[in-house]
MARFI-78123 format. One record per residue (C-alpha): residue in one letter; chain; x, y, z. Coordinates in nm, 4 decimals, padded with zeros to 6 digits. Layout:
residuo:cadena:xx:yy:zz
a:A:X:Y:Z
...
//
This chain:
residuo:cadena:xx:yy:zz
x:A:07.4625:24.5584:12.9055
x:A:07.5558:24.9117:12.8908
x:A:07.9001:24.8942:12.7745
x:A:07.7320:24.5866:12.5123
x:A:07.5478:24.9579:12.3872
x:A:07.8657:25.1719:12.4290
x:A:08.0618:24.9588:12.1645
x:A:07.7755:24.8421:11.9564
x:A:07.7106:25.2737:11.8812
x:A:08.0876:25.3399:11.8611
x:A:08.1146:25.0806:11.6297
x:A:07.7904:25.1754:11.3808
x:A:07.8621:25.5704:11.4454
x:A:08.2344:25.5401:11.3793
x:A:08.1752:25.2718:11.0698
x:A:07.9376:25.4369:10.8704
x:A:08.1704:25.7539:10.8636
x:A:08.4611:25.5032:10.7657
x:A:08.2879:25.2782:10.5367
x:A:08.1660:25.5593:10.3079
x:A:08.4717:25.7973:10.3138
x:A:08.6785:25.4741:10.2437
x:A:08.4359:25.4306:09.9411
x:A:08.4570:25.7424:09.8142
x:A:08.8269:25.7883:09.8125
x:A:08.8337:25.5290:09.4647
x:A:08.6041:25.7962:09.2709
x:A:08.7277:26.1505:09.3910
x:A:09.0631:26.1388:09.1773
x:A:08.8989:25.9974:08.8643
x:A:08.9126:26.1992:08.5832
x:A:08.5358:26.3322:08.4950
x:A:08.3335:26.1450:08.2638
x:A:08.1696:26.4824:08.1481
x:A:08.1971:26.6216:07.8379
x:A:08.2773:26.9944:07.9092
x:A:08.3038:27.2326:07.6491
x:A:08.5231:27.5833:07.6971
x:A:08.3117:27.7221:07.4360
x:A:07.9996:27.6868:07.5737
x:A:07.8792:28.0555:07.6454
x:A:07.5278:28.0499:07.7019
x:A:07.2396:28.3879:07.8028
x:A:07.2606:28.3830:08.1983
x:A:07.0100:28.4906:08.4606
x:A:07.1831:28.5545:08.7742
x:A:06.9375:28.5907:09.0743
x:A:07.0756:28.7016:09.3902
x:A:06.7985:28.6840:09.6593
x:A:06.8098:28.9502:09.9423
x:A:06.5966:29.0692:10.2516
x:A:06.7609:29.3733:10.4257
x:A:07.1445:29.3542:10.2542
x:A:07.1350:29.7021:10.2408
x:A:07.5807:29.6649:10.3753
x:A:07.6313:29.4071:10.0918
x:A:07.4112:29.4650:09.7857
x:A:07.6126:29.7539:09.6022
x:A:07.9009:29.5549:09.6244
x:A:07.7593:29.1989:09.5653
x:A:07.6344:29.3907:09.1975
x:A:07.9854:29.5053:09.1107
x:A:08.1475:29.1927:09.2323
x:A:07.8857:29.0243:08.9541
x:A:07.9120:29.3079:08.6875
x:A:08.2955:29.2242:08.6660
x:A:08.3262:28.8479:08.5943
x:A:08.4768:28.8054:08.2691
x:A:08.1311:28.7084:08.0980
x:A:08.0250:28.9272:07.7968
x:A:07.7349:29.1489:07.9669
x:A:07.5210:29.1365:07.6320
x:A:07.4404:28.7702:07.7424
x:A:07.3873:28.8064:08.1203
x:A:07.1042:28.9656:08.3062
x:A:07.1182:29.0194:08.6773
x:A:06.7745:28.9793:08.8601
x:A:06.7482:29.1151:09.2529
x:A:06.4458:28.9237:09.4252
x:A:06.4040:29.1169:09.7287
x:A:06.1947:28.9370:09.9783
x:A:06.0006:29.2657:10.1344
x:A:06.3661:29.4341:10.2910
x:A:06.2233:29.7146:10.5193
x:A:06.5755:29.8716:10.4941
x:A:06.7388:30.0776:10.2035
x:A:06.8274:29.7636:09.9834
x:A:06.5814:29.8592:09.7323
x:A:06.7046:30.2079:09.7352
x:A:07.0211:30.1193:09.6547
x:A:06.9343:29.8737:09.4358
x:A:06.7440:30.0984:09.2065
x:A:07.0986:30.3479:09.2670
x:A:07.2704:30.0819:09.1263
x:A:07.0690:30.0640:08.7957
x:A:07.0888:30.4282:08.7183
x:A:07.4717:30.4433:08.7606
x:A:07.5250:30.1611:08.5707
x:A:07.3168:30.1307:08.2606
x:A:07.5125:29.8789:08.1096
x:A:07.4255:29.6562:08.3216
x:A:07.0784:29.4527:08.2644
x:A:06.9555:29.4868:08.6029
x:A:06.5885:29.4116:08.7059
x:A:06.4317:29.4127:09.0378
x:A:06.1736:29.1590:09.1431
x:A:06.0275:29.2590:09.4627
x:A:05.7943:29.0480:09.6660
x:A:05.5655:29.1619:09.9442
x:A:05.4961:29.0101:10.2075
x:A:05.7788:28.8567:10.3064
x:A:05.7448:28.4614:10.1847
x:A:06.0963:28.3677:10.1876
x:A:06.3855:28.3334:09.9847
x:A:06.2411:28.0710:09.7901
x:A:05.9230:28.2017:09.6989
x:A:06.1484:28.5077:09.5958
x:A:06.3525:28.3029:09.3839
x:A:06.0388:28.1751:09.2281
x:A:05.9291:28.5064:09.1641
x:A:06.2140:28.5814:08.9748
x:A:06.2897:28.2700:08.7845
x:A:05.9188:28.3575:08.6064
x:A:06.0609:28.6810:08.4737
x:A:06.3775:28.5929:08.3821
x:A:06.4282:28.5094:08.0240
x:A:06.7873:28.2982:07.9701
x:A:06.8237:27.8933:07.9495
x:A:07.1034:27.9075:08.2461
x:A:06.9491:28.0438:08.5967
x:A:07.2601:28.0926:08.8218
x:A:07.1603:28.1901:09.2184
x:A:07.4146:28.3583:09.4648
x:A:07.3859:28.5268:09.7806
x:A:07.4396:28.8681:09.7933
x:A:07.6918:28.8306:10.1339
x:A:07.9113:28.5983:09.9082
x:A:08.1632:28.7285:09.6233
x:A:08.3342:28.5536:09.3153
x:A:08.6374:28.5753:09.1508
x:A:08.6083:28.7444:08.7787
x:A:08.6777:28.3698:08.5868
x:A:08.3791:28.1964:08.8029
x:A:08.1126:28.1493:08.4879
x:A:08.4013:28.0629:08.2533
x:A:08.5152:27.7891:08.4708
x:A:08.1794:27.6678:08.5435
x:A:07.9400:27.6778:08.2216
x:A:08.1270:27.3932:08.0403
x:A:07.9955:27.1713:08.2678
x:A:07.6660:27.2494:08.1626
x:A:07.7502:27.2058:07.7859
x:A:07.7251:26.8425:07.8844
x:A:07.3798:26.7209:07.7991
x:A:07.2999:26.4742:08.1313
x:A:07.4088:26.7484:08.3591
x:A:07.1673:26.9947:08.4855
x:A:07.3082:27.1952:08.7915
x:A:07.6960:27.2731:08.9224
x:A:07.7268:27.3900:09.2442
x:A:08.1037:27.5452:09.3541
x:A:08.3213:27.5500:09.7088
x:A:08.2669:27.8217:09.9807
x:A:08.6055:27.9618:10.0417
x:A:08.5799:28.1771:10.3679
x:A:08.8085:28.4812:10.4157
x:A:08.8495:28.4658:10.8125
x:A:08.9693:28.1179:10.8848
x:A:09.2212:28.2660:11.1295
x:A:08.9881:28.4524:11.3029
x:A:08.8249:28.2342:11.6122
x:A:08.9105:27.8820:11.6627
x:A:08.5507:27.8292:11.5199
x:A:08.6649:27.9086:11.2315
x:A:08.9378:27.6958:11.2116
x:A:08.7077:27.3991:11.2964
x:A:08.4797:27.5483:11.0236
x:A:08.7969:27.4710:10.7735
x:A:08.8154:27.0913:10.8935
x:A:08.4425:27.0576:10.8296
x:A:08.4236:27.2043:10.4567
x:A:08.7330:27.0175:10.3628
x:A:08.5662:26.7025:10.4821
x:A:08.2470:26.8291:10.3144
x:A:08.3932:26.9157:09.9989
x:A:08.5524:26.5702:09.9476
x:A:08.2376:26.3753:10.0218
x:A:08.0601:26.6738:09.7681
x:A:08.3389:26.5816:09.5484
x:A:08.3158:26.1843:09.5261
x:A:07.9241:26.1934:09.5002
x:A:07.9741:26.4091:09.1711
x:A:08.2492:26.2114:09.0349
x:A:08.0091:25.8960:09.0876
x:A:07.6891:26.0735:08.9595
x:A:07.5608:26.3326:09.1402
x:A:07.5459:26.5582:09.4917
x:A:07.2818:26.7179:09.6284
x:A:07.4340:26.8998:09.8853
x:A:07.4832:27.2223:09.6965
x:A:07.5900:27.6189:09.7842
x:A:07.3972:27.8959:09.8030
x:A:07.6833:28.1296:09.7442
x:A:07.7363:27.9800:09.3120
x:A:07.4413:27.7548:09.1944
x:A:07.4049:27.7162:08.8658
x:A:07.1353:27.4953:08.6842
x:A:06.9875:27.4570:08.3094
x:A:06.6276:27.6197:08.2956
x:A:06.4628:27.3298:08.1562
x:A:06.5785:27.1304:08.4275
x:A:06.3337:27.1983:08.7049
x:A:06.0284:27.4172:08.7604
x:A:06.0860:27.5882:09.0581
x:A:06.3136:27.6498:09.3454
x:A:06.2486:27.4143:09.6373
x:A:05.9632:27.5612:09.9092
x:A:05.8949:27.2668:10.0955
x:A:06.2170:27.2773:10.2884
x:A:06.3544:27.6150:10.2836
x:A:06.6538:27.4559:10.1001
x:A:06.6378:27.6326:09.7534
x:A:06.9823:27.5260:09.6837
x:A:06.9772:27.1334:09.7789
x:A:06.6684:27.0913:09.7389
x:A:06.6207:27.2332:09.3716
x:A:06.9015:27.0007:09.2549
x:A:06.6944:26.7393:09.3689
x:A:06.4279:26.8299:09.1988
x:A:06.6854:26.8468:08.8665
x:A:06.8051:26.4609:08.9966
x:A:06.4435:26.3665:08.9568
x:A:06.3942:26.4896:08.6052
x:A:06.7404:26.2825:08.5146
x:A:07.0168:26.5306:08.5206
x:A:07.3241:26.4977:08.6914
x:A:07.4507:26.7445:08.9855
x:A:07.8104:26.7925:09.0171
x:A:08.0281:27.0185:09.2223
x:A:08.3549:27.1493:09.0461
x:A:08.5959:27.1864:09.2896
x:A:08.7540:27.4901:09.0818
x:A:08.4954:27.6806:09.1186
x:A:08.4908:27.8447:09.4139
x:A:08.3290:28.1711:09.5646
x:A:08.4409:28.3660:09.8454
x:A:08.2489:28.4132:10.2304
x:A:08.3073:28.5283:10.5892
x:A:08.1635:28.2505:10.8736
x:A:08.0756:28.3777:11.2240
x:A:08.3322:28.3667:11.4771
x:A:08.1604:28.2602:11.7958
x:A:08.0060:27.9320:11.8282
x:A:07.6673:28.1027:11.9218
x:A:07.6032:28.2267:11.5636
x:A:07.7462:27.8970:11.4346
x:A:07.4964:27.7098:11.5994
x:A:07.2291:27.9418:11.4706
x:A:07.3125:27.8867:11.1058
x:A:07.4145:27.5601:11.1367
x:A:07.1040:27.4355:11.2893
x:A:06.8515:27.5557:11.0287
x:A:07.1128:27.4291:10.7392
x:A:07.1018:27.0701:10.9410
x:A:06.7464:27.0844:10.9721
x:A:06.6834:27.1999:10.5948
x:A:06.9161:26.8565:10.4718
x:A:06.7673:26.6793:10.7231
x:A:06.4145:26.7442:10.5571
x:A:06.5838:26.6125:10.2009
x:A:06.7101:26.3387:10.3160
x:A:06.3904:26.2536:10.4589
x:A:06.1970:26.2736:10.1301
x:A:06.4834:26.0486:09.9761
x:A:06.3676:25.8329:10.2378
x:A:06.0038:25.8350:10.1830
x:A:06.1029:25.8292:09.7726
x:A:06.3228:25.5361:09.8537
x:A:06.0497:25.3330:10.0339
x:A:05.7955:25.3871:09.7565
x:A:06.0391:25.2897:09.4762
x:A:06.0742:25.6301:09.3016
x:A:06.3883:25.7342:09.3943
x:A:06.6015:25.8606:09.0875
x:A:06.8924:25.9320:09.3105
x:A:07.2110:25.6796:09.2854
x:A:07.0726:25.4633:09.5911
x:A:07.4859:25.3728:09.7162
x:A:07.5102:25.7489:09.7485
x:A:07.1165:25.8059:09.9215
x:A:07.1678:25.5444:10.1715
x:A:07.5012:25.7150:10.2915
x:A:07.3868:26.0279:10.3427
x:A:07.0452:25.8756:10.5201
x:A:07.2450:25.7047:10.7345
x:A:07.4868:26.0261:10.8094
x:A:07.1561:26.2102:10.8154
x:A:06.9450:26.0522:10.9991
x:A:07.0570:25.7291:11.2327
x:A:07.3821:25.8743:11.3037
x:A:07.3264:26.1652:11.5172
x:A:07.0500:25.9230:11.6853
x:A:07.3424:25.6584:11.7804
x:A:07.5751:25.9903:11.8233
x:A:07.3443:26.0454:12.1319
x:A:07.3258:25.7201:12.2261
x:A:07.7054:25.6703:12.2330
x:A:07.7436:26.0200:12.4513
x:A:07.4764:25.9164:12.6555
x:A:07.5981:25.5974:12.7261
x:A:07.9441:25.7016:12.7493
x:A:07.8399:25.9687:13.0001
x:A:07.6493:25.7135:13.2329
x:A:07.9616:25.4160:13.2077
x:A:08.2308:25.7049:13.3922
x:A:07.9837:25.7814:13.6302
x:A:07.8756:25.5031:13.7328
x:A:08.2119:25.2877:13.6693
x:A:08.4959:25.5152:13.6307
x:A:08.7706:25.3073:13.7072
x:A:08.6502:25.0264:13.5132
x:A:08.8815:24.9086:13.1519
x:A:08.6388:25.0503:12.9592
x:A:08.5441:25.3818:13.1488
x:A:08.8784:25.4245:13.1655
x:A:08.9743:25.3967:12.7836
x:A:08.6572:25.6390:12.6929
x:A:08.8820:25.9232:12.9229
x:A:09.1949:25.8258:12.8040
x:A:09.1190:25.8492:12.4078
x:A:08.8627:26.1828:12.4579
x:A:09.1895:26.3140:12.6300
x:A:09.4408:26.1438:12.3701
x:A:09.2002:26.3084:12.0949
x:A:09.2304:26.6767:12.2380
x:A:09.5940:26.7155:12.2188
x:A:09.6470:26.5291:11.8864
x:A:09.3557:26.6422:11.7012
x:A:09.1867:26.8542:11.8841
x:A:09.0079:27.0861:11.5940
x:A:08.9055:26.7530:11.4020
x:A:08.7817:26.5824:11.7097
x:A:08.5671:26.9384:11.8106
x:A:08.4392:26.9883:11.4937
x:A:08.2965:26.6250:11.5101
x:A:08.1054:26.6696:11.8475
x:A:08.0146:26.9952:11.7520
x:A:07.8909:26.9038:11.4058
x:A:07.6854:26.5825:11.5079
x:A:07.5158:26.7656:11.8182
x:A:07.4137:27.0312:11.5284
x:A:07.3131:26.6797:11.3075
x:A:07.0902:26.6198:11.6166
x:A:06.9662:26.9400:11.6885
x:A:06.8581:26.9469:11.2952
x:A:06.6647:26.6359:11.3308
x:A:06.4925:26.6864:11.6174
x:A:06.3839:27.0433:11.4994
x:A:06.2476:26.8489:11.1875
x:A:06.0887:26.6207:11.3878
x:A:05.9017:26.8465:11.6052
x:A:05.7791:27.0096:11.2949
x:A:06.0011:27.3488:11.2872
x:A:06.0817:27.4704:10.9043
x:A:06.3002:27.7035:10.8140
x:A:06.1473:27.9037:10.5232
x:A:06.2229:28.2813:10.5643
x:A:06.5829:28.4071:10.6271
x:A:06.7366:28.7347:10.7951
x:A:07.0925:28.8148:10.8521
//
């Protein structure tokens, strides 16, 4: 019986990861069926959310005050979500020793979160293109000329770009880190070339006004979850691959896990309410791409345990046996062929878990601190 639920797991935990990867290899290199426009040059709010970035903010405003983009049509909005460190300060530095630069500062107190800051922004800002970035994430000077023709397309409503981090080489978790976003960015990738993805970056968002109402609470997932919320009103989500922006990940696994688990649980709660949408009928998002990431989601990292945990019990109680025997023999076969990928796969679905049973036992993650 137990080796009946060994291979039944293997087989649903491995397929689903096979099944939709295999599926969305025919879309990813299709040409777009977007009509992009180079000319498209639009007014710009950029809001760049921050709680005590009082080492990044000077630089995160000159990394945004030198993108190509003609500064009569952008304005660049700091929500600061009560910092009790000298962001403001040097915020309000900033403005005086660069008056060229539309700068306003939105400050919110008490703390609520970034996005309730985000929110409290978006009412003052004035342009028909909100773009969001975090302020410990930098772009390269051609970012909002490679990414606003998307938008001149009139069914999209949000582009999201690619996290590029700086210290790959650092820590072998950050190596693993690479296998993971490549993997990620080619599912992101496929969904957008089909219709749309949800799972957007907090480091380059950027999404037509009139497209949604307000930045995503519920979840603590301002960027996924507000291009939802722009999937619901009947635009379409894409991620450019092109456009990328530029990070640093942690190098131990501890502070991994830490960011990790909060981004798992914050998906976790999106997927959920595509569940609950799906169930009463009113889901607007392309079902063949819903389902996939439910499954992913959701009922994977539930068989993941049950494979591990089965797996676990069949060597220890039956070690020698064929099958206990072909469990050691590929785990071992895995670690010296591929041992990043297979890592990164343990690693990533014990975070999966971790997310969902957070979730589950009713733990939201609304605020953020560095």
């Amino acid at each position: 019986m137990l080796e009946i639920v060994f291979l039944f797991s293997l087989f649903i935990f491995l397929g689903t990861y096979l099944a939709y990867f295999l599926y969305l290899n025919k879309y990813v290199g299709k040409t777009w069926d977007i009509k992009a426009d180079g000319k498209f040059e639009p007014e710009v709010s950029i809001l760049i959310p921050v709680h005590n970035e009082e080492a990044n903010i000077e630089s995160k405003l000159e990394n945004v005050g030198n993108v190509l983009y003609s500064k009569e049509k952008m304005e660049i909005m700091v929500a600061d979500d009560a910092s009790n460190d000298n962001t403001v300060d040097k915020v309000e530095s900033f403005m005086q020793k660069y008056p060229n630069l539309t700068i306003k500062l939105v400050r919110q107190n008490p703390r609520a979160g970034k996005s309730a800051a985000l929110n409290k922004a978006l009412q003052v800002s004035t342009k028909p293109i909100v773009i969001v970035s975090d302020a410990d994430t930098s772009w390269p000077p051609d970012i909002l000329r490679k990414a606003l023709p998307y938008l001149a397309d009139q069914n999209v409503g949000a582009v999201t770009g690619r996290g590029v981090n700086v210290n790959v080489g650092e820590s072998w978790v950050t190596r693993a880190e690479e296998y993971y976003l490549q993997l990620a960015n080619f599912v992101r990738l496929g969904e957008s070339k089909i219709h749309s993805t949800i799972r957007f970056e907090g480091g380059f968002c950027a999404y037509k006004r009139d497209a949604f109402d307000h930045f995503d609470c519920d979840t603590g997932s301002d960027d996924s979850g507000t291009a939802l919320k722009v999937v619901s009103k009947g635009f379409r989500t894409i991620l450019a691959p092109e456009i990328v922006f530029y990070t640093s990940f942690p190098t131990s696994l501890l502070a991994k896990l830490k960011i990790k688990v909060r981004r798992a649980n914050q998906l976790t709660g999106l997927w959920v309410k595509c569940l609950k949408l799906l169930f009463k009928g009113k889901l607007s998002f392309p079902k063949r791409i819903a389902i996939a990431e439910i499954a992913l989601f959701i009922f994977n990292p539930i068989i993941f345990l049950i494979l591990t945990a089965s797996g676990i019990v069949l060597i220890v109680t039956s070690p020698f046996s064929p099958l206990s025997l072909a469990i050691i023999f590929s785990v071992l076969g895995l670690l010296v062929l591929a041992r990043h990928i297979f890592i990164e796969l343990v690693i990533d679905n014990i975070i999966l878990a971790s997310g969902l049973v957070t979730f589950l036992f009713g733990r939201r993650y609304i605020t953020w601190g560095r």
